[in-house]
C-alpha positions in Angstrom: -34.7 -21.3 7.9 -31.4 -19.1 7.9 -31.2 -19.1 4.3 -34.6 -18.1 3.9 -34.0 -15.0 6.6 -31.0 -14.3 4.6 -32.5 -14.1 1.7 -35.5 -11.6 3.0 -32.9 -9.4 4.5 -31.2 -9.4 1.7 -34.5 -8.6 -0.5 -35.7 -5.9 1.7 -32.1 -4.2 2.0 -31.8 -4.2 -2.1 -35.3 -2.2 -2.2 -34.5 0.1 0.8 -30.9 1.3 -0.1 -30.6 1.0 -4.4 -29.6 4.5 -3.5 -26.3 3.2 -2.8 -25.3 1.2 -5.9 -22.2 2.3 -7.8 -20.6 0.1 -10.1 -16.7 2.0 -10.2 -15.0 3.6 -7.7 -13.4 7.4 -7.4 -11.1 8.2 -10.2 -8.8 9.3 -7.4 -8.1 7.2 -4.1 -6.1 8.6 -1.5 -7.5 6.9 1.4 -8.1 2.7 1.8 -9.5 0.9 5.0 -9.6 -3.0 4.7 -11.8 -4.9 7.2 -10.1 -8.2 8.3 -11.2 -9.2 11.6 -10.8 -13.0 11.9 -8.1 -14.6 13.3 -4.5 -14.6 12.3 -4.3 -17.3 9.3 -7.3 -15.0 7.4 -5.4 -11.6 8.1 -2.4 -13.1 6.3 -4.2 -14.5 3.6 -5.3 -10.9 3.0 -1.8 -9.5 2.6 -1.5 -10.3 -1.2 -4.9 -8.1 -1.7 -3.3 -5.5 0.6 0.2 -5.2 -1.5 -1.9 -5.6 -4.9 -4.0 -2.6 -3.5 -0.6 -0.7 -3.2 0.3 -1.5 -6.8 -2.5 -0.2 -8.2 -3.3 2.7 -5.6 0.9 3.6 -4.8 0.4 7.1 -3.1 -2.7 5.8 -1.2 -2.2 5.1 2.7 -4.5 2.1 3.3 -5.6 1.4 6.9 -6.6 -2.0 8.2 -8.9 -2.4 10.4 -8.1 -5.4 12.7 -8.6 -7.4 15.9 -6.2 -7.0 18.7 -5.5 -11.0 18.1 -4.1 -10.4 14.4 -2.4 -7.0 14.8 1.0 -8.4 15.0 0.4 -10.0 11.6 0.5 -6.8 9.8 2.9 -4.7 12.0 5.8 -3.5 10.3 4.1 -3.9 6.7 5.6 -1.5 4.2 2.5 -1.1 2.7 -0.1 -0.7 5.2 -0.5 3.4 6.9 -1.9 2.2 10.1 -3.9 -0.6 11.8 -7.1 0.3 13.9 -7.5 -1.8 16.0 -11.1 -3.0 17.4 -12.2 -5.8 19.4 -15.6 -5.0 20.5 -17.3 -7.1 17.4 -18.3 -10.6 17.0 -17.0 -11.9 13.8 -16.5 -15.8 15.3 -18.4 -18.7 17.1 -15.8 -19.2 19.6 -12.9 -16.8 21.3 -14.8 -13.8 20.3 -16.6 -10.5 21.7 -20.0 -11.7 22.8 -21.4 -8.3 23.9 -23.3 -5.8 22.1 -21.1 -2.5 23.0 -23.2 -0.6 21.0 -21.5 2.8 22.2 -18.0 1.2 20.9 -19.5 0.8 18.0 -20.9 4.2 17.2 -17.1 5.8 18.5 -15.7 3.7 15.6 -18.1 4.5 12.8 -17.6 8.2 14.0 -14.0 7.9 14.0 -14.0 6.2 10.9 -16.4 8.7 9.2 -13.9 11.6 10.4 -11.0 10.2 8.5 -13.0 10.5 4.8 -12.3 7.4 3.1 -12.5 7.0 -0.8 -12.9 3.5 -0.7 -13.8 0.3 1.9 -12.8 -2.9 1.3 -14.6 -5.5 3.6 -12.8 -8.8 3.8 -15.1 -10.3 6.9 -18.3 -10.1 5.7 -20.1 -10.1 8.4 -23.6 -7.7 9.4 -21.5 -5.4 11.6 -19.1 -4.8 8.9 -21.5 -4.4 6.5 -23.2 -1.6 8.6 -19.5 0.0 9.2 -19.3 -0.2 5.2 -22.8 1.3 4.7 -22.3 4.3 7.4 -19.0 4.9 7.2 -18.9 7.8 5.0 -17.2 5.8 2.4 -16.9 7.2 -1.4 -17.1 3.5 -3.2 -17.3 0.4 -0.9 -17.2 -3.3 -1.9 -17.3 -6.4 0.2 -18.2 -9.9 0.4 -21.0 -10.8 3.0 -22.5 -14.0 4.3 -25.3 -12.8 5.9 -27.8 -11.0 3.6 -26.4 -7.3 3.9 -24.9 -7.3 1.0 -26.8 -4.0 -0.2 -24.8 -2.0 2.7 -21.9 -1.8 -0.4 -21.5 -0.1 -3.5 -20.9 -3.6 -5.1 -21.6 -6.7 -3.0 -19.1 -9.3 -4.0 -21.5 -12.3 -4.5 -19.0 -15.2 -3.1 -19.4 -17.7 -0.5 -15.4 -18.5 0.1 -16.5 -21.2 2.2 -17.9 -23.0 -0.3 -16.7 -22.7 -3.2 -12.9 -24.4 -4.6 -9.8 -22.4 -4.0 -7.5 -21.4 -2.1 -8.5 -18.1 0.5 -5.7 -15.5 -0.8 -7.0 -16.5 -4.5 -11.1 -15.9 -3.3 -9.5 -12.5 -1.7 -7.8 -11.0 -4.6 -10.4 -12.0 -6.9 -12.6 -10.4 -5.2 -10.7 -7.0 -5.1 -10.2 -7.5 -8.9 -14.1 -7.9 -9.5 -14.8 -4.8 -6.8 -12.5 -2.8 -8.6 -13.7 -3.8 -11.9 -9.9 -4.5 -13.7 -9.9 -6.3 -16.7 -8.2 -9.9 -16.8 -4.4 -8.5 -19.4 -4.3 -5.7 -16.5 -4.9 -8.0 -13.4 -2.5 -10.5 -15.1 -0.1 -8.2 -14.8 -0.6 -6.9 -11.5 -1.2 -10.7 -9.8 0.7 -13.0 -11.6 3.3 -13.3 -8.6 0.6 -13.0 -6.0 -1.4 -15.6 -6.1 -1.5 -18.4 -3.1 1.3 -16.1 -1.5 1.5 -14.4 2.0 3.6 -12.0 3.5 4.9 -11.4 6.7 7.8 -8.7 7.5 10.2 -9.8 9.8 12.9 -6.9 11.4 16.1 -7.5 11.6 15.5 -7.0 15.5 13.2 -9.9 15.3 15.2 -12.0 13.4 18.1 -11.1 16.3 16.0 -11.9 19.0 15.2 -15.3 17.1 18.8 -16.3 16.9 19.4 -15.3 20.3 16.6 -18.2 21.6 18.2 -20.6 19.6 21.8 -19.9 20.6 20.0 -20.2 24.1 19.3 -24.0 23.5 22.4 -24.9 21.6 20.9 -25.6 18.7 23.7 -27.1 16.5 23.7 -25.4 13.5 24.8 -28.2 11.4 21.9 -30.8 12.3 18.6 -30.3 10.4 16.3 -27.6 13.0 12.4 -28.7 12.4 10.1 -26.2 14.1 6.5 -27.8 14.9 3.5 -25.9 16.4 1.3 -28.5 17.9 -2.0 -26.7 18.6 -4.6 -24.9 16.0 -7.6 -22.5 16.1 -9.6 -25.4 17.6 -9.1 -28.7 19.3 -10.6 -30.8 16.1 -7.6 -29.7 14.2 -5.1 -31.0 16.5 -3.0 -34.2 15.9 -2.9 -36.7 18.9 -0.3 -35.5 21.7 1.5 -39.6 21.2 1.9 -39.3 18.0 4.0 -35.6 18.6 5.8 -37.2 20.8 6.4 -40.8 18.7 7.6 -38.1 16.2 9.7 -36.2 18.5 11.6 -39.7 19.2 12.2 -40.2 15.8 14.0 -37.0 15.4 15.9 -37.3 18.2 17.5 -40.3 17.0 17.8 -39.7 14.2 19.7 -36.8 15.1 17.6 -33.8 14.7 17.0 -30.9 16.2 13.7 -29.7 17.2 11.8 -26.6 19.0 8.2 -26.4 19.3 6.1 -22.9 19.3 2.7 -21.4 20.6 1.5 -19.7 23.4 1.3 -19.7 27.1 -2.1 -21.2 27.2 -0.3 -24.2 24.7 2.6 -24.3 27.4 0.8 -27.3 29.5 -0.3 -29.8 26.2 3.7 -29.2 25.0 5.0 -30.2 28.1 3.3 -33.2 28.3 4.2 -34.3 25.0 8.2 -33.5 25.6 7.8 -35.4 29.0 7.5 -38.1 27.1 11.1 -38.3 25.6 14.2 -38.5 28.1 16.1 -36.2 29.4 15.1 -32.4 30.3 13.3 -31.5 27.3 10.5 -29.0 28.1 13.5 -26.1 27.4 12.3 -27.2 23.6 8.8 -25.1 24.0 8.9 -21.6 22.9 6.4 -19.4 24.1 7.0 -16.7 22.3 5.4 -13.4 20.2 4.1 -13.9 16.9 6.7 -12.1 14.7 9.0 -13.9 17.0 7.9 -17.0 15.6 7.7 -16.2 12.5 11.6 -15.6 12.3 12.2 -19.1 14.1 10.3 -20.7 11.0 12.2 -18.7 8.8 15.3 -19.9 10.1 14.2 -23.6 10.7 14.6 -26.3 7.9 11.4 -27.7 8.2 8.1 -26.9 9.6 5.2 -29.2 10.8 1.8 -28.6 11.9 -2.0 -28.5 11.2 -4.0 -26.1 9.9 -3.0 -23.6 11.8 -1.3 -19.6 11.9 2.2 -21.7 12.0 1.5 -23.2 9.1 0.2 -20.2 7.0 3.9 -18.7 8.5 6.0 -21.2 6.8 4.5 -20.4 3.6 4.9 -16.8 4.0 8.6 -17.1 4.7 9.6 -19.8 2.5 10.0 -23.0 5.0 9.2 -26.4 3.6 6.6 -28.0 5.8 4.2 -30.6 6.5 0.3 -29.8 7.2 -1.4 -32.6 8.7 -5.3 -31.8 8.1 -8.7 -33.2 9.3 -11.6 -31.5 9.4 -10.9 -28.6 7.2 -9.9 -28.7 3.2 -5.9 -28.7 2.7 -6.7 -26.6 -1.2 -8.4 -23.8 0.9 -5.3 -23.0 3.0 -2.0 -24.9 2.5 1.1 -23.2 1.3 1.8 -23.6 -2.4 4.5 -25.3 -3.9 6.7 -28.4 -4.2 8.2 -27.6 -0.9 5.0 -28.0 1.1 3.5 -31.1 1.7 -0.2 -32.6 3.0 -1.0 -35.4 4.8 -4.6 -35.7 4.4 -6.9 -38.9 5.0 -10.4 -38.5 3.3 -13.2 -40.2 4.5 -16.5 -40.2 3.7 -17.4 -37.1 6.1 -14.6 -35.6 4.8 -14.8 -31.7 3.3 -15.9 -32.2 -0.4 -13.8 -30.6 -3.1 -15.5 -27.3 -2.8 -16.4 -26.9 0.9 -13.7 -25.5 3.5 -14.8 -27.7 6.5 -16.0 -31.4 6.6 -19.9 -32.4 7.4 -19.0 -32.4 11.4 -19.1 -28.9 11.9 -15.4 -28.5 10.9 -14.6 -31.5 13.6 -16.7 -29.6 16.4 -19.1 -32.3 16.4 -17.6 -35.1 15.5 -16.7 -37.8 18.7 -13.9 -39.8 16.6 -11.7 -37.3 14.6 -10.8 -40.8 12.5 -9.2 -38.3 9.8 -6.2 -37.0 12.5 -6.2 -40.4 13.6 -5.1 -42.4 10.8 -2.7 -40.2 9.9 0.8 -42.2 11.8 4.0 -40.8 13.0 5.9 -42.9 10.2 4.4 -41.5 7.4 5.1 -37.5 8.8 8.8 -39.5 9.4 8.9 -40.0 5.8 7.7 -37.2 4.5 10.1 -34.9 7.0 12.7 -36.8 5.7 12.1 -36.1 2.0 12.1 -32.5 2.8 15.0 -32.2 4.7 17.2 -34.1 2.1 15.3 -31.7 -0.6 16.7 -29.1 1.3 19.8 -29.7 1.8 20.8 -30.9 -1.6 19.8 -27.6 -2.5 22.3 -25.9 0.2 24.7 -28.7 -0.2 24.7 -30.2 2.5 24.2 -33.5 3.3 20.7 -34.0 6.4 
């Protein structure tokens, strides 16, 4: 039934508005706004598109239009102009704006409309950003869209990202390169260091303030420091709070260091799993700001966590890590790289190879989780310890 409502929209909106096909953009773009209004692991996974965009486009300013949630992922990026930051649209099932807020709405596209774009790039692809696209006063517009509005843009980008093999960043960029119609020597040259990546700036005031937490705990500088976000997006992603805290032993004996991150509504779940260990340990949780994060995973040896913003971090700042996944497909998100591992147990309601989330919902639905289950502190043990002698040996030192 929703296909076949897609589908009409999607018919109806092609015959209504063919007036607003184009198949190149301006010759000359001074002004870019990107819609990205998920959550924080999808605005990082656009930043490769966003510092393509600046190589091909270097004395455009490109805005970024964003949710207040992810904003902090893009502050301080050299090539972003300015983040607008808008909340009152529903782009998710859960954690999101419910209300209509039409009048918000309208203010925006005004606002938008007053700034005289060249070209929108929508990244979300939902209806209300389709209508932004389509009203927006936009020269050339492209965008990829799940929900039959694809004829709000100059060129619809016809690809379901959910369902089809690859990694997010990858299904980003290549859908920039076919908006903007580059041919595969040029993009070659533009991408060839791009792909799979993320990017994160950290200040050398955040990466101050990071040091100054850790000095805080006494972190020994010389033992092996293995950061470890234990919470995700949504509760199916999560591995069991005994097995953290089986893990957490482990470290400690064998003489590691640890800290673990997220925010103050992840404050009560960490405790629990530090009050497992002896001694005062729930000094080890660190609530703090994203970017403040960010620089204790770039200055931790290892990091380890599901599919999760954490995770996404690591990769963007070169940490080894761990991911231990579930219900969603490892290829569609995980770092790149012989210095990121997956533990991943496939059953047969598992994601198939070209599908993001597994037959449950993404995990939603499911009343077993079996695939975070059988996954066992002894074999994260393992492959931490791999790592952190990888690691070392390339400092050195010995873990």
């Amino acid at each position: 039934m929703k296909a076949r409502l897609i589908n009409i929209i999607s018919a109806l909106g092609n015959f209504f508005f063919y007036f607003n096909k184009k198949s190149m953009p301006p010759a000359n773009v001074k002004k870019i706004m990107i819609m990205s209004l998920y959550f924080r692991g999808d605005v990082l996974f656009c930043t490769a598109s966003i510092r393509m965009l600046k190589r091909i486009y270097p004395d455009a300013e490109i805005d970024v239009l964003v949710k207040s949630r992810s904003a902090e992922i893009l502050e301080g990026n050299p090539d972003v102009n300015r983040l607008i930051v808008f909340n009152d649209i529903k782009t998710a099932d859960y954690n999101d704006c419910d209300e209509i807020r039409a009048k918000e709405k309208l203010l925006l596209i005004k606002n938008i409309r007053n700034e005289s774009y060249d070209l929108c790039i929508d990244l979300t692809g939902k209806y209300s950003t389709a209508l932004i696209a389509l009203f927006g006063g936009f020269k050339y517009s492209f965008g990829l869209n799940y929900n039959g509005f694809g004829f709000c843009y100059s060129k619809f980008i016809d690809s379901n990202t959910q369902n089809t093999k690859g990694h997010l960043a990858d299904k980003y960029l290549n859908a920039v390169k076919e908006g903007l119609n580059i041919n595969d020597n040029k993009w070659t040259e533009l991408t060839d260091d791009l792909y799979g990546k993320c990017f994160i700036n950290i200040s050398d005031r955040e990466l101050n303030d990071a040091e100054k937490v850790l000095d805080s705990l006494n972190i020994d500088p010389d033992r092996p420091l293995i950061c470890i976000q234990t919470t995700a997006g949504w509760r199916a992603k999560e591995w069991d709070e005994k097995n953290y805290s089986a893990l957490l032993e482990n470290f400690r004996l064998s003489g590691y260091s640890y800290i673990l991150i997220g925010s103050h509504k992840d404050k009560e779940k960490n405790h629990r799993i530090l009050d497992e260990l002896p001694g005062e340990q729930r000094k080890y949780f660190l609530s703090l700001p994203l970017k403040i994060n960010a620089a204790v995973i770039s200055l931790s040896d290892l990091f380890i966590g599901s599919d999760s913003v954490g995770l996404h971090l690591a990769g963007a700042v070169n940490t080894p890590s761990i991911g231990l996944f579930g219900p969603t497909n490892p290829s569609f998100s995980n770092p790149p790289g012989d210095i990121h591992r997956i533990i991943y147990k496939q059953l047969d309601c598992s994601a198939a190879d070209n599908s993001q989330y597994c037959t449950r919902d993404a995990g939603k639905s499911c009343m077993t989780l079996d695939c975070l289950k059988n996954i066992d502190a002894a074999e994260v043990m393992k492959n931490a310890e791999f790592l952190l002698n990888k690691s070392f040996q390339r400092k050195g030192v010995t873990a």
